[in-house]
N, C-alpha and C positions, 0 to 999 in steps of 0.2 A: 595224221601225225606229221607227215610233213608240210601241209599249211601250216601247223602250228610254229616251225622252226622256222618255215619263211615270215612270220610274222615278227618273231621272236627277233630275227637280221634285222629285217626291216626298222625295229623299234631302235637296235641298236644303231645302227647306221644311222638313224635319223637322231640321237642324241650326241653320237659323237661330231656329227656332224653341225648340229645346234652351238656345241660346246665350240666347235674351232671359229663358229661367227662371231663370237662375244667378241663388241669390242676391245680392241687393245689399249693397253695403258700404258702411257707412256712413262719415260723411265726417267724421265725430271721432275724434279720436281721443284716448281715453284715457291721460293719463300718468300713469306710477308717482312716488308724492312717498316716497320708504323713509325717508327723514329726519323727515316726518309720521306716516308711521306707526309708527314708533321710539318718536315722544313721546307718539303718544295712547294706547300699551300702559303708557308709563311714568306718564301722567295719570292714566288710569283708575287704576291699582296704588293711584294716592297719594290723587285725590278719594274714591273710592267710603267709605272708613271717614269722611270727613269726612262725607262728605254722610249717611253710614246711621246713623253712630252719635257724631257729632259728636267724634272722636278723630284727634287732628293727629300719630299719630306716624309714619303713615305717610308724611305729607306732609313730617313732621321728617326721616325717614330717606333719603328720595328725592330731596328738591329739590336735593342739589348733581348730582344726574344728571338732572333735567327742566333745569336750567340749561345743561348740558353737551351737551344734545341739542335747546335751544332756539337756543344760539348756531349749532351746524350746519345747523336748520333755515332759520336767517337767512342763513346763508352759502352755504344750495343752490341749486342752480337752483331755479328757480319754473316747476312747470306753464303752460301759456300761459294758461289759465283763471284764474287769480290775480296773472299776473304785473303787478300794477299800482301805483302810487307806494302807494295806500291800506293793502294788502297790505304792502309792505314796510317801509311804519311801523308795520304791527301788528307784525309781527315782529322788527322794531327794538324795539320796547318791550316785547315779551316776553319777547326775551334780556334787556334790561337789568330788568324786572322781577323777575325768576326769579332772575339774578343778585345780585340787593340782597337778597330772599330768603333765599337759601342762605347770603350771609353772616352776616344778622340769627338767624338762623339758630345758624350757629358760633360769633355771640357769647352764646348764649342768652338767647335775647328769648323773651318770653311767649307762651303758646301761643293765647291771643285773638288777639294779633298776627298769628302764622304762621297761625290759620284765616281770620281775614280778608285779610289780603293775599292767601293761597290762592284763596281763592272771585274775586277778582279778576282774578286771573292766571286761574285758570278761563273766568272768563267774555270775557275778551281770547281766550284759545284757541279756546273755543268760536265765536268770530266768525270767525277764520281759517277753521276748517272747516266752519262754514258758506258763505261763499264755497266754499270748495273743493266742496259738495256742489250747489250751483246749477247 
């Protein structure tokens, strides 16, 4: 009878003990922004000839879809991690930035113009996702 009841600890002891192994999960949780990631495949497309070889056509060809997928990102949900007034005036001024752009743009404005305002708008984005990477 009493091997029985050592046995009986034993099984316990080893389940509770199994149970404390499991690993831990953690208490973030990471959300998906697909709206953000939409615009930084469409950013990168448009800065990267800016930046390597200082040529704005990419950025001429793209900006009415970095505008088009900057107002979506203003009108999405916000991760909880970013969801804060600061954030949402960057993204306010993004879309309207991106937006005055793209029509400067269609009016054909000079392409100093679209690389500077570009690099702007860049660097406004690039603020965004830094938060988002904090």
């Amino acid at each position: 009878m009493k091997y029985y009841y050592y046995k009986e600890a034993i099984v316990c002891l080893a389940v509770i003990f199994l149970a404390s192994c499991e690993p831990r999960r953690t208490q973030y949780s990471v959300q998906e922004w697909h709206e953000m990631d939409a615009l930084a495949i469409t950013m990168e497309k448009a800065f990267r000839p800016l930046k390597d070889s200082s040529t704005v056509d990419a950025a001429t060809r793209l900006m009415a879809q970095i505008a088009d997928e900057s107002e979506k990102l203003a009108t999405s949900p916000l991760p909880d991690k970013v969801n804060n007034e600061i954030i949402k005036r960057k993204l306010e001024k993004l879309k309207t930035d991106t937006r005055a752009l793209a029509n400067e743009i269609a009016a054909g404005t000079e392409e100093d113009v679209i690389g500077t305002d570009f690099y702007k708008i860049h660097d406004l984005y690039q603020e965004i996702q830094d938060a988002l990477r904090k």
